[in-house]
Structures are given as C-alpha cells and as structure tokens.
N, C-alpha and C positions, 0 to 999 in steps of 0.2 A: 632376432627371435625366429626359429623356423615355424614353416607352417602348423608341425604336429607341437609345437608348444603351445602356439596361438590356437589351435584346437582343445586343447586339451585343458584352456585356462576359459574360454568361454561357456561355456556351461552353466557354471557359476554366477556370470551377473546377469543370464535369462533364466537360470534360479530363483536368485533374491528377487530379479521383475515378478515372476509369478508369486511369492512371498509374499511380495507388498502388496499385490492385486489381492490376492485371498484376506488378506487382514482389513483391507479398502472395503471390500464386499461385506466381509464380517463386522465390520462399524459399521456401518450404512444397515444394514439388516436390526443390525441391535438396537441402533439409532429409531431406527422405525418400527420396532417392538415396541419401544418403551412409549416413543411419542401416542401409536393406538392407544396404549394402555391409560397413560395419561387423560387423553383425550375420549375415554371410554364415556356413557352416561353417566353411570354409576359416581362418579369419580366427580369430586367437587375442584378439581382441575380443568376440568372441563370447561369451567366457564372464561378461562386464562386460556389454552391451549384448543385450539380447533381439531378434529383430526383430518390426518392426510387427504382422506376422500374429498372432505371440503375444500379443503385448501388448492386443491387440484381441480377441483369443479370452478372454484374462484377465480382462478390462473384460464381456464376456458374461459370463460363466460368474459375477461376481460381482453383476451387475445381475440373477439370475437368484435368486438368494439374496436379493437385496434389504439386501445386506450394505454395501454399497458404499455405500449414502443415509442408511446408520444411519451409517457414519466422517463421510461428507461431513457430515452434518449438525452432529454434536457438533462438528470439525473450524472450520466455521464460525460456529458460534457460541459458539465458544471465543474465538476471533479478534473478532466482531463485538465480543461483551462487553468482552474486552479493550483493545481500541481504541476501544470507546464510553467507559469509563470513563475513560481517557489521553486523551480527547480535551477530557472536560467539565473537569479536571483542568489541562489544560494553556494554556485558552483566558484563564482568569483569572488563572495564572500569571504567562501569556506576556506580558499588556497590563499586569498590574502590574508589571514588568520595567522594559515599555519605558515605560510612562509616571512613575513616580514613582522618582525617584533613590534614596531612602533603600530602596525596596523591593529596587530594582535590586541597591544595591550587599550586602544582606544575602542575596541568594539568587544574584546570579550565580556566588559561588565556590564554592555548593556543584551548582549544575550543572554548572561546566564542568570540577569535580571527576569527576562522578558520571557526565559524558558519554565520559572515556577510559576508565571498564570496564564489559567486556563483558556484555550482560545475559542472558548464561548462568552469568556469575560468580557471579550471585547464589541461584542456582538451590539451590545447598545450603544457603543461609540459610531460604528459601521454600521445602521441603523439612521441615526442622526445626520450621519457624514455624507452616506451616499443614497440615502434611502430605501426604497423594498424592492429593487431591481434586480437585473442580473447580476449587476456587478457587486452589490453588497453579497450576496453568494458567493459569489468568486474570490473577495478577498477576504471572508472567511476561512473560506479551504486554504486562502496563500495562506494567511497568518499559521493555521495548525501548522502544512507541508512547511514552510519555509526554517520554522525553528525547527525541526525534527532532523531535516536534513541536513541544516548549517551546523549545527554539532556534529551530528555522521562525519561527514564528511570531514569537517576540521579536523576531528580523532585519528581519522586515516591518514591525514595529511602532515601531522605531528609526530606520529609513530611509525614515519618510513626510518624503514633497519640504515642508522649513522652510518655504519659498514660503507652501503654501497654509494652514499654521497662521499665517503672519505673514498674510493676508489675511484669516484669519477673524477676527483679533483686530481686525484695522484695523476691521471691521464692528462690532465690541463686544460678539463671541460668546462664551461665559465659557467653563471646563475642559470644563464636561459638554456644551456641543453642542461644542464643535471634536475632542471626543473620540467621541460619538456621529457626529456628521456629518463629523468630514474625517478622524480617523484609523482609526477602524474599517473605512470603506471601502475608503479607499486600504491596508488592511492585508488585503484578501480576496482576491485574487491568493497572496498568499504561507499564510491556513489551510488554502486551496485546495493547494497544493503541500504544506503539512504532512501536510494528509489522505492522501494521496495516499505521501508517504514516512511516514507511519502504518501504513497499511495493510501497506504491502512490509514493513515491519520486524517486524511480527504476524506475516506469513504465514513469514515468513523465520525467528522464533521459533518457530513452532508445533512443527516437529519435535522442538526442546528440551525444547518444554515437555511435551509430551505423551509424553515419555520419562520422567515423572513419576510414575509408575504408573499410565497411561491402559491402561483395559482396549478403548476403542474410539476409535479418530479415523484420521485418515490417517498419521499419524508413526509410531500403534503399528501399525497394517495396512503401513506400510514396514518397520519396526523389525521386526518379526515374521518377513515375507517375506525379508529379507536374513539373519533366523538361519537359516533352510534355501537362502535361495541360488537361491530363486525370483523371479527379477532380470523375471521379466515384468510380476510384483503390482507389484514395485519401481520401477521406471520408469513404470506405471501410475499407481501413488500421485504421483511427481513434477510425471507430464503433468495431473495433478486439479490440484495445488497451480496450478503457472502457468495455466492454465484459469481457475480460481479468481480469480487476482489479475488476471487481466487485464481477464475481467470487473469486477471493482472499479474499475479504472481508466476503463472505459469508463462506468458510470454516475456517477464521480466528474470525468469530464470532461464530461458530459450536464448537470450542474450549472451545474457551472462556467462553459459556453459562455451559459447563462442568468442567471446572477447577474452576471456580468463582462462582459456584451455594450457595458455604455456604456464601458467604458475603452476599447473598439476604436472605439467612435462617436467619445471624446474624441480616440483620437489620428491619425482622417482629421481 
C-alpha cells in the first residue's frame, strides 16, 4: 500500500476515535443529569441516591485519612489473588477438557454440576472450612473466577477450526506441536475473554466475600456505611468497584490487541 493510500485511509479511524469520545462525554453528562436530578431534595430518591457533590466531598474526606488506599488496596488484592490462582487453576483444566476425551468425560459433570450454584452458596462452607481470614476471601473469588473461566476456555479449546489440525497432521506434526502450535493459539482469543469474565466475576464476588469478617476492603467500607445509612460512602464504594474493573478491562484489552494482532492480519 502506498503512502497516499495509507493517507487517505487514516482519517477514518481518528474519526470514529473522536465519535466514540463525543458519545463517552455525552453519557457521562447524561449520566450525571440524571443522577442530580435523582438525587435532588425534592425527590424521594434521594434517600437511596446521594448526589454527586456528596459523594465527591466523601471521596475527599476519606483520601484525607488515607483510609480509602488501605480498602482499595486489600480490595484488590484480594481479587487479583483470587483470580490469579483460578486462573493458573483453570488453564490446565480447561485444555485437558478439550483435548483428551477420557479427561473430558470425568470432569465435565462435575463442572457443569458445579457451574448452576451460586458461588456465594458456598460461602458457609468456606466459612466453617477456613474461617474469616484472608484466605476464606480469596477462595471465594477462586470458586466464582475459576468456573467462569474453565468453561471459557474449554469452549475455545473444543472449537479450534478441524481444518487446521487436519492440515497439521497432513504435514506429520504429532499431538504435542499441533497442540503447542495450532491449538493453543487458535485458543487465545477465548483465555483472553475468560480473563476478562474472570475478573468481572471476582469483582462482582468481592462484596460477598468480604462480608466474611473483613475488617477492611471496599465491601466492608460499603457494608458499614449502609448500617448508618450514609449512602454517600455507599455509592462511593460502588463508583471504586466499577472504576476498578474497568480499569482491568482496559489493560486486559492492551494485551490482547498485542498478543492477537495476527488473527486480524490473518483475516484481511
């Protein structure tokens, strides 16, 4: 492609960047229309919804104590631990699933068992088991991450295209490269997506978990603020959590667009 082609084709996606910026801006504005209004006196909402100015005086007031980076802290790395372990957990799992039939067929009934209850169900077990420590936390978060992503992943690992293992045979490539070299890759797309509904299901546990006799994180700095009814800390704690995972998403897509960049080359 010459230069003036490559010219003449850029435009367009620092176009659509500014696009999605304007439409970013314009939620977030609307977002924050509505919440004022909500959160008006007037407004018997009001007693559910804080508005902004509070919630922003309450985020001061607790950055001021230095209170707020001790929850966030423990908070995520509760979570990271969590989902680290379910992840290293889940990866050999998930490929001995989809690769070996016999493995398959002795663990898939007890995942898809284990994947219709809830993993706060289990919380009084872990509880009893390990008591109100860090660790009954932690293997909270494993329990949600670890089934979210051992499905993921298996799915990707079952539905690499036949095609290209029938090609790699045709070449006279044995289990271990066609499983090194053409399933493993064609399966990073989809760890990629585990990771990614890994994380959300950690963050989305955390408040359970840390209902566990957590003396400090953001669920118990929630859980605390909602027993007196101070709904500013409360929505505070909320707006961290999605904060939080969004971020995650954003360095989990920063990967991804670099480890996965040839499957976009393969399919121009």
């Amino acid at each position: 492609m010459s230069k003036k082609d490559r010219a003449a084709k850029s435009p367009a996606p620092q176009g659509a960047a500014w696009v999605n910026l304007l439409y970013v801006v314009v939620s977030v504005a609307v977002v924050m229309l509505l919440w004022h209004i909500v959160s008006s006196p007037g407004m018997k909402s009001a007693k559910v919804f804080a508005s902004p100015a509070a919630v922003l005086k309450a985020f001061a007031a607790k950055v001021r104590t230095g209170k707020i980076w001790e929850h966030l802290g423990y908070s995520v790395g509760r979570v990271l631990t969590g989902f680290s372990l379910a992840f290293v957990a889940a990866l050999p799992v998930s490929f001995l699933m989809g690769w070996y039939e016999p493995f398959r067929r002795f663990f898939q009934p007890w995942i898809s068992f284990l994947k219709c209850i809830p993993p706060l169900a289990f919380i009084p077990l872990v509880i009893v088991g390990a008591g109100v420590g860090e660790s009954a936390k932690v293997i909270v978060i494993f329990i949600a991450a670890f089934l979210v992503m051992v499905i993921t992943i298996y799915g990707g690992v079952v539905n690499v295209d036949n095609t290209l293992i029938k090609a790699a045979r045709v070449l006279d490539s044995n289990d271990r490269t066609i499983f090194f070299k053409v399933v493993v890759p064609a399966s990073t797309p989809y760890i990629f997506t585990a990771v990614r509904l890994g994380l959300s299901s950690s963050l989305t546990t955390l408040i359970a978990a840390e209902l566990t006799g957590a003396q400090v994180g953001l669920g118990q700095m929630i859980q605390e603020a909602s027993n007196y009814f101070n709904m500013d800390v409360v929505l505070m704690g909320i707006i961290l959590i999605g904060l939080v995972g969004i971020t995650f998403e954003k360095i989990v897509t920063f990967f991804e667009r670099r480890l996965t960049a040839w499957q976009e080359i393969r399919q121009k």
